[in-house]
C-alpha positions in Angstrom: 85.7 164.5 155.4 88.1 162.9 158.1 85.5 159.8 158.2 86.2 159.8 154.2 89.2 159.8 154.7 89.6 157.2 157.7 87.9 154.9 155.5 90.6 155.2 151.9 92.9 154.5 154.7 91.7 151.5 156.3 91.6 150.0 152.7 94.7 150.6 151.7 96.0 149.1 155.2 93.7 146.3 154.0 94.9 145.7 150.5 98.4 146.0 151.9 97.7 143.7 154.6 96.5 141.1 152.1 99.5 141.5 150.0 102.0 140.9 152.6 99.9 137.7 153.8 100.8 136.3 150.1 104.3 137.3 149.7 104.3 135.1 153.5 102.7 132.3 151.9 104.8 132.5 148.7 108.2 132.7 150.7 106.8 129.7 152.8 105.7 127.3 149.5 108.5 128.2 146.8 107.9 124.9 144.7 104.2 125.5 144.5 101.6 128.3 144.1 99.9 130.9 146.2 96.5 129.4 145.4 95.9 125.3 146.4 96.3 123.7 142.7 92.8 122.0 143.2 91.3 125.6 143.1 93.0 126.5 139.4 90.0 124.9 137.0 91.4 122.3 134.9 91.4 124.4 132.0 94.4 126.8 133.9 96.3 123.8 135.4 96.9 122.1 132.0 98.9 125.6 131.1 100.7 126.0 134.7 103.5 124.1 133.9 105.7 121.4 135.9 107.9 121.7 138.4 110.8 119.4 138.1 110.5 117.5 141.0 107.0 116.6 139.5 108.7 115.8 136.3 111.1 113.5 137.9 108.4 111.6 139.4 106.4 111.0 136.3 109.4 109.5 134.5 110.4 106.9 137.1 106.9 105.5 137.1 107.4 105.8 133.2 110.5 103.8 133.6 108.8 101.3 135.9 105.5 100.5 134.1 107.8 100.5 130.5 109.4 97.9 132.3 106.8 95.8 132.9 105.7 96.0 129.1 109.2 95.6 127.7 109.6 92.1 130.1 105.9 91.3 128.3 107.4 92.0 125.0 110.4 90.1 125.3 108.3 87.0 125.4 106.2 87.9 122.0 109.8 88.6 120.3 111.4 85.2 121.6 108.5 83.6 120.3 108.7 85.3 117.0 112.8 84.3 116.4 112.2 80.7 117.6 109.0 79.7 114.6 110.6 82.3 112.8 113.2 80.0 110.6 110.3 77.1 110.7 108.2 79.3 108.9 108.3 79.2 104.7 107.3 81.2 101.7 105.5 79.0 99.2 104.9 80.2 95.3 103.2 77.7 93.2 103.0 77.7 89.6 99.4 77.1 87.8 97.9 77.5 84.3 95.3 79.8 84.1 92.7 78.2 81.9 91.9 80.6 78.9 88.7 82.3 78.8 87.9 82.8 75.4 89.5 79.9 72.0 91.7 82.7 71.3 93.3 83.4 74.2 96.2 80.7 75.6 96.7 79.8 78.7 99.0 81.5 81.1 100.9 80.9 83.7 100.1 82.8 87.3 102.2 82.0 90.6 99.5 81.6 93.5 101.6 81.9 97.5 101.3 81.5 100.7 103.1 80.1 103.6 103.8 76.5 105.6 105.6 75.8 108.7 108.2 73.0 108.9 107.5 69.9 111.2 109.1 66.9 112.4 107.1 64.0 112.0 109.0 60.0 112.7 112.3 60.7 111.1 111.4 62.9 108.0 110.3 66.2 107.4 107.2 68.0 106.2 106.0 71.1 105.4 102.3 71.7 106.9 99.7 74.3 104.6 96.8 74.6 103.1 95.3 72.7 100.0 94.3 75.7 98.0 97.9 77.3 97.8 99.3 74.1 95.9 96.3 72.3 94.7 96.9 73.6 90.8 99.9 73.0 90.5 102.6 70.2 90.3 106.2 69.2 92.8 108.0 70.8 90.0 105.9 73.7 90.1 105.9 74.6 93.7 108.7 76.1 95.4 109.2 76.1 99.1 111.6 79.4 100.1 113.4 78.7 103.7 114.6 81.7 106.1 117.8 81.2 104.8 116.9 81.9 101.3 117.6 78.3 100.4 114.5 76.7 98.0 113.1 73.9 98.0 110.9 71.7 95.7 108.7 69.1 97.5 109.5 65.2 97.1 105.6 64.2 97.4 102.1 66.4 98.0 99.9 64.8 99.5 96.2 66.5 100.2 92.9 66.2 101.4 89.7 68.9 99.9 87.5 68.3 102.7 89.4 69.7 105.2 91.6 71.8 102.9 94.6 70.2 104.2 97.9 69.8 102.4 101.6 68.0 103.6 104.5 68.1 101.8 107.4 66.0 102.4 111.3 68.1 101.7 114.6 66.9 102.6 117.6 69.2 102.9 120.1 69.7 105.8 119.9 71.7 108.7 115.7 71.9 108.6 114.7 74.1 111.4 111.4 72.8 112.2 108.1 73.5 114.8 107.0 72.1 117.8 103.2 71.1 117.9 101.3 71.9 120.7 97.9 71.0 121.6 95.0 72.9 120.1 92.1 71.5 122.6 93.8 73.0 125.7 93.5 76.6 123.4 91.0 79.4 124.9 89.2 82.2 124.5 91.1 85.2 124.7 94.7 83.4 124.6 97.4 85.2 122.6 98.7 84.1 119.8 100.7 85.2 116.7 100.3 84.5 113.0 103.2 84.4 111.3 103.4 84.2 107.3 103.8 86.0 103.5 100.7 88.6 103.4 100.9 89.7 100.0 103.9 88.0 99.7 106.1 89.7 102.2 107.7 86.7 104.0 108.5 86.1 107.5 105.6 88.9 108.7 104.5 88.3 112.4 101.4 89.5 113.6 99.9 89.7 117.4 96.4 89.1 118.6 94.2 86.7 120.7 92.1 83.7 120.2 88.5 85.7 119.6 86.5 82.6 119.2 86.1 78.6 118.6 83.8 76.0 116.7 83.1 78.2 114.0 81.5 76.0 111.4 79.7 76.4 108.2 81.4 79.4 107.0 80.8 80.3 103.3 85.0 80.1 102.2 85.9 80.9 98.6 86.7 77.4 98.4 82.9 75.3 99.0 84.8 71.7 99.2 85.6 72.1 102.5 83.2 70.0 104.1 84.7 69.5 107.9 84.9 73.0 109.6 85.8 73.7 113.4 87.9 76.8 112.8 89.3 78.6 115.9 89.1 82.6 115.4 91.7 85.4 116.0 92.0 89.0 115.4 95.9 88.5 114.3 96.0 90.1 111.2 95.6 87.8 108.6 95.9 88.5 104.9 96.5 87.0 101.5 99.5 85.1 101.7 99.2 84.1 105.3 97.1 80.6 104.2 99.3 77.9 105.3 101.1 79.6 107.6 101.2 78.5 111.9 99.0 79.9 114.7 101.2 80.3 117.8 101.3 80.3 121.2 103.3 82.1 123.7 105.4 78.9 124.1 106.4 78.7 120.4 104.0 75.8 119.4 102.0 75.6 116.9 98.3 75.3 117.7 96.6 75.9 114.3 97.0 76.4 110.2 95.5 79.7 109.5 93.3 79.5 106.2 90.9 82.0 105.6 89.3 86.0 106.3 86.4 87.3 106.3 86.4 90.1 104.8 84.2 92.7 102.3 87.4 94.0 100.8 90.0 91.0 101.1 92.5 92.7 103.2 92.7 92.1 107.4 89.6 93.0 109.2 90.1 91.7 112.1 88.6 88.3 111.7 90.9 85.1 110.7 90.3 81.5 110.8 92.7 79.0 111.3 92.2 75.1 111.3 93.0 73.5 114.6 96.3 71.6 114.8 94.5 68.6 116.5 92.3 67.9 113.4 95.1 69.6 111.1 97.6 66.6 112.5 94.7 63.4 112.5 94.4 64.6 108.8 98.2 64.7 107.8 99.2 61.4 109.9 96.5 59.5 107.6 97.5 61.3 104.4 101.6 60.4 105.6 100.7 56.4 106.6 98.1 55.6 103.9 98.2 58.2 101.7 94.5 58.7 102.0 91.8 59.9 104.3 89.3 57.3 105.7 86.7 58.4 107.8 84.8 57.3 110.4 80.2 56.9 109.8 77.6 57.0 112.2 75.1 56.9 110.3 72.2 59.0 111.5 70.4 62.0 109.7 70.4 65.4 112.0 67.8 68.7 112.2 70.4 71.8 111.4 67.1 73.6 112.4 66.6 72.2 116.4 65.9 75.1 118.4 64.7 76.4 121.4 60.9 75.4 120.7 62.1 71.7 119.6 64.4 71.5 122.7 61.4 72.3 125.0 59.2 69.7 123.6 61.5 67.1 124.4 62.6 68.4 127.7 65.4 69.6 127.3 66.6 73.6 129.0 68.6 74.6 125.4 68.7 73.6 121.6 72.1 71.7 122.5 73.2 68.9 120.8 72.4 67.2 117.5 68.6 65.2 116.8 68.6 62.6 115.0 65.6 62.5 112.6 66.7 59.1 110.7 68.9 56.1 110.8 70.9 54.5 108.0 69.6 51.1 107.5 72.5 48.4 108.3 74.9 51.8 109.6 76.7 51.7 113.2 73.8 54.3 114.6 71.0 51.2 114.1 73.0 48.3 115.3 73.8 50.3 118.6 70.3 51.0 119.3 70.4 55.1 118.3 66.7 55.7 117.6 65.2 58.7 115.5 63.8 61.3 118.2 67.9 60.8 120.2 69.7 63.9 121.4 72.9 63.3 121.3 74.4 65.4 123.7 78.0 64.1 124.0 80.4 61.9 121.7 83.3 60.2 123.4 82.9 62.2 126.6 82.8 65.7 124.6 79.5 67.2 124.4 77.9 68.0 121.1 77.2 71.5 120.3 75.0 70.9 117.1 75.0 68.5 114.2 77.5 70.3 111.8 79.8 69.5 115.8 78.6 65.7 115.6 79.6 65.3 112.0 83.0 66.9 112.5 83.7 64.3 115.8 82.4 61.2 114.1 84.5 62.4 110.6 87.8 62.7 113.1 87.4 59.0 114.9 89.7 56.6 113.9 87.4 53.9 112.0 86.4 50.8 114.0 86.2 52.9 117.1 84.0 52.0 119.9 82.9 55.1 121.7 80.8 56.0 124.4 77.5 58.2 122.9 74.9 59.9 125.7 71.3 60.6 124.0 68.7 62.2 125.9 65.4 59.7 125.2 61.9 59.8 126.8 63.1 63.0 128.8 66.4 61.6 130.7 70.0 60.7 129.5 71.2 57.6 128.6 74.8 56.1 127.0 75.1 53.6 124.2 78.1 52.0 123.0 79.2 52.8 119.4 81.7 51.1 117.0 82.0 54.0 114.2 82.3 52.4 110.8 83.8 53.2 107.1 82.1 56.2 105.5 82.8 54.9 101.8 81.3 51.3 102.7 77.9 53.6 103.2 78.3 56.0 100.0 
């Protein structure tokens, strides 16, 4: 019995022992608990609560990192005041043809948007073709950030690249600054600014997702000349015509078209360069039409791998020529059918819908540099481009 005993009473000096030792390690840590916090599972700690000094420390990194975003921000909302009063809300008027004899015609009003640029000493109003093309001057009007309207004094347009320019006068005209669309990269940010579904002024924010992106299937087939840049700023109806921005406020493209299953924003926009917008609208502006430049060679939109191999060549780059227009530019410089050309003017070709969008964009009477690879190694011819409609 007294060993029985002995024993109940060791273990309750024990427990009390133990007891003691964590009241001395509780008195020691006030601000944190008896147990490490690394030994409470995960599941425990999220329920344990926070002490305030813990509290405090959270928020001033809060503070500091906000900060960082806020001085980020700050530059996306200075760009978005300064295009902001460039940027216009167009409604044009058209006649809906009827469908049946019965029926009359009726008038819809198709919009979009257009940004306001300086160019010599008037003013114009850059957008796209198919927001104006059906109707007339009279019938478009052109509504400014100030809610001021305006009618265009001439329209002038050109299908194959779905370009439009529209002359205004009025005082006060805030307008763009162009930038330079060929310095653009992959992954830049930008903002599209426009009318989706008519609700003016609406800025959206994304980056440049991707370049050269030709041969798209748009609603509109005439448009011959593609080299869209793409973006994942959201881009709806309404937002044709209006600018692709930089984070310095310029103007780098047009924005034009979506893909899209169910005609709203899915992340995939297109807008036209402002380069090839701007070599389009100074022509339309100085001769009121669009001459372009002619090689004169016909190209395989099927080279590949296999056909780049045969000819020596690491990669299906470039455009091969498979036939020469008799009496054309191509056969007086010595091009010959079996050519790669892998660069035009010092910029290399990336396939033949590239070629025919760089030879299209050459002022007319040009002499360029053009590098073919022949019998297996590179060589560079001199090129005068000449007048497509003298070959048509």
């Amino acid at each position: 019995m007294r060993r029985r005993e002995y024993g109940l009473t060791f273990a309750a000096a024990t427990s009390i022992a133990l007891l003691m030792a964590m009241f001395v390690l509780l008195a020691m840590s006030p601000s944190r608990p008896a147990f490490a916090q690394d030994a409470i599972p995960a599941s425990l700690q999220q329920r344990s609560g926070m002490s305030p000094q813990e509290q405090a420390r959270l928020r001033e990194t809060l503070t500091h990192n906000v900060s960082i975003l806020e001085a980020q921000a700050a530059v996306v909302k200075t760009v978005a005041k300064l295009i902001g009063p460039a940027v216009v809300h167009i409604e044009a008027d058209v006649t809906k043809e009827p469908r049946t004899t019965y029926e009359q015609g009726r008038k819809v009003e198709e919009a979009g948007s257009g940004v306001i640029v300086r160019l010599g000493d008037r003013d114009y109003v850059l957008t796209n073709r198919h927001v104006i093309e059906k109707s007339t001057p009279e019938g478009i009007k052109i509504n400014l950030a100030d809610g001021r309207r305006l009618h265009p004094i001439k329209v002038l347009t050109d299908p194959d690249t779905d370009v439009a320019v529209m002359a205004v006068a009025a005082p006060h005209l805030v307008t763009a600054e162009i930038g330079n669309s060929e310095k653009v990269e992959i992954g830049d940010f930008v903002l599209a600014v426009g009318s989706p579904f008519g609700l003016s002024h609406s800025v959206t924010f994304g980056i440049i997702s991707a370049k050269g992106r030709r041969d798209l299937r748009l609603g509109d087939s005439s448009v011959r000349f593609q080299d869209f840049m793409q973006t994942d700023a959201a881009i709806n109806p309404g937002n044709s015509g209006g600018p692709l921005v930089n984070l310095h406020g310029e103007v780098i493209g047009i924005n034009t078209a979506i893909a899209s299953n169910s005609g709203g924003n899915e992340g995939i926009g297109f807008s036209i360069p402002i380069n090839m917008f701007m070599i389009i609208a100074e022509q339309l502006i100085e001769h009121g039409k669009v001459t372009r430049a002619f090689l004169g060679v016909n190209l395989d939109a099927q080279f590949g791998p296999g056909a780049a191999a045969k000819l020596g060549l690491p990669c299906p780059t470039g455009a091969h020529v498979t036939g020469i227009t008799k009496g054309a530019p191509a056969e007086a410089a010595d091009i010959r059918v079996g050519d790669v050309i892998l660069e035009f003017n010092h910029i290399p070709v990336d396939d033949d819908a590239h070629l025919v969008n760089l030879v299209s964009l050459t002022k007319v009477g040009t002499r360029v540099p053009v590098l073919v690879w022949r019998e297996q190694k590179p060589k560079t011819i001199e090129v005068e481009v000449g007048d497509r409609s003298k070959f048509q």
